[in-house]
N, C-alpha and C positions, 0 to 999 in steps of 0.2 A: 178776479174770481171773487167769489162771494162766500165769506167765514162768520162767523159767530163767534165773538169777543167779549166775553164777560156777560154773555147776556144780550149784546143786542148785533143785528145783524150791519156788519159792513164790508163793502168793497175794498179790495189788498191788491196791490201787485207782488207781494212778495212769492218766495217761493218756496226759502225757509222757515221755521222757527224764528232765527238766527235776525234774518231781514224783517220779517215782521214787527217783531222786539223794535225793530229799530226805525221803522217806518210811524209805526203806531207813539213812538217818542217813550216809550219805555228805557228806564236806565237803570243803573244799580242794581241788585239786589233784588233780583225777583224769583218768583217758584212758575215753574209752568206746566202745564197741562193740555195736552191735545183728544178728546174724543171720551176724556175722562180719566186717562190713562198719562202718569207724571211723565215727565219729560225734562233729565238733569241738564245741568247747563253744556257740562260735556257733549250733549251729542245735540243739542238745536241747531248749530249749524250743518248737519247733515241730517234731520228732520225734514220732510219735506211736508210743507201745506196742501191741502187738497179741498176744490171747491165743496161749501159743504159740511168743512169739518169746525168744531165748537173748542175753543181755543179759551183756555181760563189763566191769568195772568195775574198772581197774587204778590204785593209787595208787605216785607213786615212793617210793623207798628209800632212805634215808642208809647208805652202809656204808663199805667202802674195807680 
């Protein structure tokens, strides 16, 4: 299927949340967001992706 990651469009087999995170090589410590709307880490593995949908993957930042 076809998602919107951050902004730019790409092809996923996942199904979840959950899979995606882990397909796309995301790790650690991230925030997420499906359609605009947040998404705790509690429930991405029962999130389901859907063709279509814009998927926003923020990780924090060390700075100062």
């Amino acid at each position: 299927m076809k998602i919107v990651l951050n902004g730019e469009s790409r092809a996923v087999r996942a199904e979840t949340l959950a899979e995606l995170l882990q397909e796309c090589g995301f790790s650690g410590r991230v925030a997420t967001a499906v359609n605009e709307d947040f998404v705790p880490s509690s429930l991405r593995a029962s999130h389901k992706i859907k063709d279509g949908d814009r998927v926003e993957v923020v990780a924090p930042m060390q700075g100062g």
